[in-house]
C-alpha positions in Angstrom: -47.6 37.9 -10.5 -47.8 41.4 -8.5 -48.8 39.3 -5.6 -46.5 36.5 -5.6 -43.5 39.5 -6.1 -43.8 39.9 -2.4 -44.3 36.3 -1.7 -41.3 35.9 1.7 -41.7 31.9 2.4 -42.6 29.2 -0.5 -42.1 25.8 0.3 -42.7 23.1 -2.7 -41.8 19.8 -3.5 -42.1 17.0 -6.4 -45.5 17.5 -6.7 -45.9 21.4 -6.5 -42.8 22.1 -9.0 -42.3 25.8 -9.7 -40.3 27.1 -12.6 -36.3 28.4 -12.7 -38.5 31.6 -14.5 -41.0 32.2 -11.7 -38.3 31.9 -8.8 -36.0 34.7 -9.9 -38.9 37.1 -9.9 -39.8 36.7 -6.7 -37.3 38.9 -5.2 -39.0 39.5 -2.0 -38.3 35.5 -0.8 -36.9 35.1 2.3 -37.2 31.1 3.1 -37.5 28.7 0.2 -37.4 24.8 0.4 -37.2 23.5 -2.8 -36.5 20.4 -5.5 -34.9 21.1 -8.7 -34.8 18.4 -11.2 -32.1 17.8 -13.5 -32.9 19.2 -16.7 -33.0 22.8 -15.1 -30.5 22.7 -12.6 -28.4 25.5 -14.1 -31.2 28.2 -14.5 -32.3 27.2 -11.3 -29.0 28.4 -9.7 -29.2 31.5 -11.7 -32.3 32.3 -10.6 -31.5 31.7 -6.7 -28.5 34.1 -6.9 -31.3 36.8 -7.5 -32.9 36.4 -4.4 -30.7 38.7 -2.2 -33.1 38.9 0.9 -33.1 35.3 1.1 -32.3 34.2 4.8 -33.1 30.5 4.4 -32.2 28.0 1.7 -33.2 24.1 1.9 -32.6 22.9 -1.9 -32.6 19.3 -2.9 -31.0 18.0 -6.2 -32.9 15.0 -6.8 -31.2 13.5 -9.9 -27.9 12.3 -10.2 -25.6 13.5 -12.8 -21.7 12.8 -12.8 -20.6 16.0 -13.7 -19.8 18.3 -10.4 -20.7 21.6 -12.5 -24.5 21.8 -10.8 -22.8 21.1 -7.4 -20.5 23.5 -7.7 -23.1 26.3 -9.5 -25.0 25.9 -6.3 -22.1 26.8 -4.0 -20.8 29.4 -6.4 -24.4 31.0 -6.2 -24.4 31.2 -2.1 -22.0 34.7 -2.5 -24.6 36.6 -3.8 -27.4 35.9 -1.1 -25.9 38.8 1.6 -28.6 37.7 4.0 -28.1 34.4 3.8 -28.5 32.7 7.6 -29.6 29.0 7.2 -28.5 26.8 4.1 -28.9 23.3 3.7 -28.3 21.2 0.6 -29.2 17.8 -0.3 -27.6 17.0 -3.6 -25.9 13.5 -4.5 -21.9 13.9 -5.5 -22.2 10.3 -5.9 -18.3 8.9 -5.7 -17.0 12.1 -7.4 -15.6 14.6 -5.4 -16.5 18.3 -5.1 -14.2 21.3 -4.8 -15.2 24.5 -3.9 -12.0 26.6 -2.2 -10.5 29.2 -5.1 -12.6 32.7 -5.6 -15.2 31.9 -3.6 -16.8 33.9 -0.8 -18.9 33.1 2.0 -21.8 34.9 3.7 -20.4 36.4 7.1 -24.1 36.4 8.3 -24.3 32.6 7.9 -25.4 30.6 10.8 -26.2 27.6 9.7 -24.6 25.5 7.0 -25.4 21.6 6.1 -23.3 20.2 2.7 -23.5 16.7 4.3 -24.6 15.4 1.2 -21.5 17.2 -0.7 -18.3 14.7 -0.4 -15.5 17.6 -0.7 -11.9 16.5 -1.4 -10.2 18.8 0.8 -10.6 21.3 3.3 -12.7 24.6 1.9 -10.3 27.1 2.2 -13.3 30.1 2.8 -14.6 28.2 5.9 -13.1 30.0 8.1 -13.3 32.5 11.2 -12.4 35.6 8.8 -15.4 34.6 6.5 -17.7 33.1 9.0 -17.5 34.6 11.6 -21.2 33.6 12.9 -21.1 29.9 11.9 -23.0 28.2 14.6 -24.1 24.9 13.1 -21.8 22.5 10.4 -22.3 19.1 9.0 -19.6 18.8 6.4 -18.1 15.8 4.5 -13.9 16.2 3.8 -12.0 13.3 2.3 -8.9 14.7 3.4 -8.3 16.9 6.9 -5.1 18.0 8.0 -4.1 19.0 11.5 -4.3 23.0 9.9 -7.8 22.5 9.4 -8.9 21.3 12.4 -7.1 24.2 14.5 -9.2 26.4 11.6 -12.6 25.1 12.8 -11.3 25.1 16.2 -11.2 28.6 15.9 -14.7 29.6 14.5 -15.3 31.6 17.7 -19.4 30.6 17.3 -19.7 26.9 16.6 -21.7 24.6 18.7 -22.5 21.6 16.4 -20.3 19.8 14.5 -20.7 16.8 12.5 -17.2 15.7 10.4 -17.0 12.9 7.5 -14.1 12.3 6.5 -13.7 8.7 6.7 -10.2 9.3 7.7 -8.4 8.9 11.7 -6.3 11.2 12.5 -4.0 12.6 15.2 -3.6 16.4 16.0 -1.0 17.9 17.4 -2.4 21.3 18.9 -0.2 23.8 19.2 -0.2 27.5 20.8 0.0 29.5 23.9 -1.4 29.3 27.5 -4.4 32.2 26.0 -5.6 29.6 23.0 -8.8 27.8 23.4 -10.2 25.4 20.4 -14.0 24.9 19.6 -14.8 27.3 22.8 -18.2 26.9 22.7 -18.4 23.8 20.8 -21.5 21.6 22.3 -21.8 18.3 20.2 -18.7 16.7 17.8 -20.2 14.0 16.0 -17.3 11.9 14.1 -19.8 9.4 12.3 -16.6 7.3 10.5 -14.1 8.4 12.3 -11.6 9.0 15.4 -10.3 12.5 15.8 -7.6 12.6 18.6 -6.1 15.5 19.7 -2.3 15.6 21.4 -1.9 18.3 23.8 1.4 17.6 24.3 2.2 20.7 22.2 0.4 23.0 23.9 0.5 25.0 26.9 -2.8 24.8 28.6 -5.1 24.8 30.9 -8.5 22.6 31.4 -10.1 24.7 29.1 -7.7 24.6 25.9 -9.8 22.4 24.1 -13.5 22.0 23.6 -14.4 23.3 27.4 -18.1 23.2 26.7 -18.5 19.7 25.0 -22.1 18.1 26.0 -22.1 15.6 23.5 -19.1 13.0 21.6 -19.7 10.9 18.8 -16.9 9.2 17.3 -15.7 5.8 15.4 -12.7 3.1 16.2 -11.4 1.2 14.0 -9.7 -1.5 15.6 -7.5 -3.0 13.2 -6.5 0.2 11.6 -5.3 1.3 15.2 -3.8 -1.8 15.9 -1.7 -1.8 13.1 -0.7 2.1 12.8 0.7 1.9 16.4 0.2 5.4 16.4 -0.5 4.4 20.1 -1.6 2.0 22.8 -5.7 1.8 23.0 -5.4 3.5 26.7 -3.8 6.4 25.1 -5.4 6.6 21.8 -9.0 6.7 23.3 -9.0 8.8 25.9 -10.9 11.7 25.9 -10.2 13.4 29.7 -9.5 16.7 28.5 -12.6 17.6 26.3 -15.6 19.2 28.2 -13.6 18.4 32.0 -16.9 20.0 33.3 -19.6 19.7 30.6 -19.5 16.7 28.6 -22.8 14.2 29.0 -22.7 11.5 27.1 -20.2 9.5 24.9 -20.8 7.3 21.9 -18.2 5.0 20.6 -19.1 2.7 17.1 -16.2 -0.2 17.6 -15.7 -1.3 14.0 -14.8 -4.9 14.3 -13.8 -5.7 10.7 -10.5 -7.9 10.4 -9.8 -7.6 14.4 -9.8 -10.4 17.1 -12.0 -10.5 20.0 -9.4 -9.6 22.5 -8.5 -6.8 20.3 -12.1 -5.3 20.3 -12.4 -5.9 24.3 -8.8 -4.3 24.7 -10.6 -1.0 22.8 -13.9 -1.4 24.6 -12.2 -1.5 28.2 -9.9 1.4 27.3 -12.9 3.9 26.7 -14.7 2.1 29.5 -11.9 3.5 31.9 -11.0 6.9 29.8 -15.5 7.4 30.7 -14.4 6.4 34.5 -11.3 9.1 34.9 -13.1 11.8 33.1 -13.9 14.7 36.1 -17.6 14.9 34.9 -18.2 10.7 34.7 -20.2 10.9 31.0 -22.3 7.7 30.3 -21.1 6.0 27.7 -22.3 3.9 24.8 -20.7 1.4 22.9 -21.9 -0.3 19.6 -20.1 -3.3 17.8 -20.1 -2.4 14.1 -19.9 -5.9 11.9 -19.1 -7.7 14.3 -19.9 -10.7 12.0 -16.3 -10.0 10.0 -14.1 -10.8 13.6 -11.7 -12.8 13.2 -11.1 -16.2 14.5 -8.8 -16.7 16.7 -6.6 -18.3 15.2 -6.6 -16.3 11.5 -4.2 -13.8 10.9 -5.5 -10.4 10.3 -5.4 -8.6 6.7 -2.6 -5.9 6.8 -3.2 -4.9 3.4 -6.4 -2.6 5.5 -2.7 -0.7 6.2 -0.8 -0.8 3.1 1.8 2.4 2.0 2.0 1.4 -1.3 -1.1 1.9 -3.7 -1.8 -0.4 -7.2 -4.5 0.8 -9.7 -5.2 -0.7 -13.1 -7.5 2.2 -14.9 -8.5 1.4 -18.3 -9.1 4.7 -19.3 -11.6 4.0 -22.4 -14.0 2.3 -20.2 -14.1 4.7 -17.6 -14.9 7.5 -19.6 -17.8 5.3 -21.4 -19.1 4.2 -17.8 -18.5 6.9 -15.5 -17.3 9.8 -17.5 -14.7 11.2 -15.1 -11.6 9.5 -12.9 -11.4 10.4 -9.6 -9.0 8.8 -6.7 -9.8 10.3 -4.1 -10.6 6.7 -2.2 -6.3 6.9 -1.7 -6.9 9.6 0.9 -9.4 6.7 2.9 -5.9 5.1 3.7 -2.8 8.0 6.1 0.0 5.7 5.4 0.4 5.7 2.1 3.8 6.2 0.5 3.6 5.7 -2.9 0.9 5.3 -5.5 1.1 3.1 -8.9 -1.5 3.9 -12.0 -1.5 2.1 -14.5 -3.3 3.3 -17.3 -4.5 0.9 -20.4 -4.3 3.5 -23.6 -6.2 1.7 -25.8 -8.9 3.2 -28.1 -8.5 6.1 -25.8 -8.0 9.8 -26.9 -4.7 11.3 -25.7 -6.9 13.3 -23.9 -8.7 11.2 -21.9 -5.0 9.6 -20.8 -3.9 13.3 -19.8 -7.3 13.8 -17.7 -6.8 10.3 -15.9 -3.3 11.2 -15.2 -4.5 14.6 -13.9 -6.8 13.0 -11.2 -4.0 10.5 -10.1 -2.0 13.9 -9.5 -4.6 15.5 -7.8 -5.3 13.0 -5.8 -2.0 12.1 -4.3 -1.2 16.4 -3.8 -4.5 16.3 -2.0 -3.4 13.3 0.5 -1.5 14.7 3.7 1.4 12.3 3.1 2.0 13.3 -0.5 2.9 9.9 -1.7 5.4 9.8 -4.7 3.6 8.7 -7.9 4.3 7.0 -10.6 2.0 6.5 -13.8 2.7 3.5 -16.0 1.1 4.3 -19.7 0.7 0.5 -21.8 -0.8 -0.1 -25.1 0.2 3.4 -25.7 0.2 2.4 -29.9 -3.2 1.7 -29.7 -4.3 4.8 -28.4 -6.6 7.0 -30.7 -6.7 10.8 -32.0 -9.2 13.0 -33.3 -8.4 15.9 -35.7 -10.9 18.6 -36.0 -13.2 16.6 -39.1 -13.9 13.6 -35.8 -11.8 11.5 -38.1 -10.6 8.4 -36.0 -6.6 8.4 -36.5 -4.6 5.2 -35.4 -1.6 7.0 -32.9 1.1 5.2 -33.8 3.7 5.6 -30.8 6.7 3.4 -31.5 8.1 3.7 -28.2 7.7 1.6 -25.3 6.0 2.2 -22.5 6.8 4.9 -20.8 6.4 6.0 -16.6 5.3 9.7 -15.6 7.0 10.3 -12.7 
């Protein structure tokens, strides 16, 4: 054990499994790569936050469990490592949502920081310039971005690599002064699911305002969802003239063909055909048709419901708690134009609790969504929902009144 206290690098994996014990005493580590298995996750965070030299994490969570709490223990643990430079977690969220923005403090050493794998609901509020000042590489997952929080990683004054999730197109309006430059030295933008376009028409600039050192754009369209949205024609929407004017390399554009018409996936391809073409540094570009087996005929009407503003969910709230064990709606923030969203929650053989923490998430949901969509929750077969008094007798609640709307 004397020896192993001055241990600096230990890499392990499923088969060489080393203890939540045996890690916090090994105080001198500087790089771990590691698997922790479910039944110690806890213990294993506690023991992590010891190692204060620590400049590299790679930690994989390799079991599934539906509660966040492990999740978030990892983040919470990430304040105590001073010397933290590289981090990189690999740990399953599955459809439940992670959130990791009040009382928390990040590393300003950090260089390096990969939460792919971590689906966050919204924006951390700690990532940015103030706190990480020396962030140089981020692949992060958001379900829900808002033109404040791209301007905030447009200002990390470090960043070179970007990789975005969020599942979710979006228009930003930059604003600021003739001195303001976003994503200065930002090298690659990879958008995997989605379109990111930035309006300068806010902003006084120059060629350099935004993303003057681009190499490297990765990004998704989604046809029909454009089409629909208007937010603008394709030879708008698309173009890209202004990032990297004297820099950028290559572009790559995933068309998602899903409920669109031919001529509607040709109108998209030839706009970013000609915004490549007009761009002062000529990039190549590539495009990929993404299932393209789901076009439609042309003779079908598309599906506008991809576009709806007004959200229905039935939730029976018994069953979700026996299946899942949590409600989350987060999958509301996958659609911008939403204006109003309807729960409906069955009661029956549910605890009053269990209705109050399924009403919470539809709440937390809709405040989460930029558009903050008026809500209305819908209790029924409210008399058939069940109590528990402190002996875990089963009590019938007998609610005589009808059913009643949270608004």
């Amino acid at each position: 054990m004397g020896l192993l206290t001055k241990l600096v690098c230990l890499r392990a994996n499923r088969i060489y499994k080393v203890s939540a014990g045996l890690i916090g005493e090994l105080t001198s580590l500087e790089e771990i790569w590691i698997e922790a298995e479910n039944d110690d996750r806890i213990q294993f965070m506690k023991a992590l936050g010891k190692l204060s030299k620590l400049r590299v994490l790679w930690i994989r969570l390799s079991t599934y469990e539906p509660d966040e709490r492990p999740n978030r223990d990892l983040l919470d643990c990430l304040h105590n490592l001073h010397s933290i430079q590289t981090v990189d977690i690999y740990a399953s969220s599955g459809k439940k949502s992670v959130m990791w923005e009040e009382g928390h403090a990040s590393p300003q050493c950090l260089r390096h920081l990969c939460l792919q794998t971590l689906k966050f609901c919204r924006f951390p509020m700690w990532l940015n310039s103030s706190f990480l000042p020396n962030l140089c590489y981020l692949e992060l997952q958001v379900m829900a971005l808002k033109e404040q929080d791209i301007e905030t990683l447009g200002r990390l004054p470090e960043l070179n690599y970007l990789k975005l999730d969020s599942n979710y197109t979006a228009t930003i309006s930059m604003g600021g002064t003739s001195g303001d430059v976003y994503f200065q030295k930002l090298r690659i933008f990879k958008a995997p699911r989605s379109l990111v376009w930035f309006d300068l028409h806010n902003i006084i600039c120059n060629e350099k305002a935004i993303m003057p050192s681009l190499e490297s754009l990765k990004f998704t369209v989604h046809v029909r969802f454009l089409k629909d949205t208007n937010l603008l024609c394709f030879e708008n929407q698309l173009g890209f003239r202004n990032l990297g004017r004297t820099s950028l390399q290559r572009v790559e554009a995933d068309i998602y063909c899903a409920g669109a018409h031919t001529k509607e996936v040709e109108e998209a391809e030839a706009a970013l055909a000609q915004a490549a073409a007009v761009h002062p540094n000529h990039p190549t570009l590539k495009i990929v048709r993404i299932s393209e087996d789901r076009l439609l005929s042309p003779y079908k009407e598309p599906d506008r419901n991809i576009t709806y503003k007004t959200a229905f969910k039935n939730v029976k709230a018994r069953v979700v708690k026996d299946d899942v064990g949590y409600f989350d709606f987060h999958w509301l923030l996958h659609n911008p134009n939403i204006r109003k969203f309807e729960v409906y929650i069955d009661c029956e053989d549910a605890t009053l609790e269990e209705v109050e923490e399924a009403e919470a998430a539809a709440w937390c949901a809709a405040n989460d969504h930029p558009n903050r969509p008026a809500l209305e929750i819908i209790r029924r077969d409210e008399d058939k929902m069940m109590l528990f008094d402190i002996h875990q007798e089963v009590y019938l609640f007998s609610a005589k009144s009808d059913n009643k709307a949270i608004r």
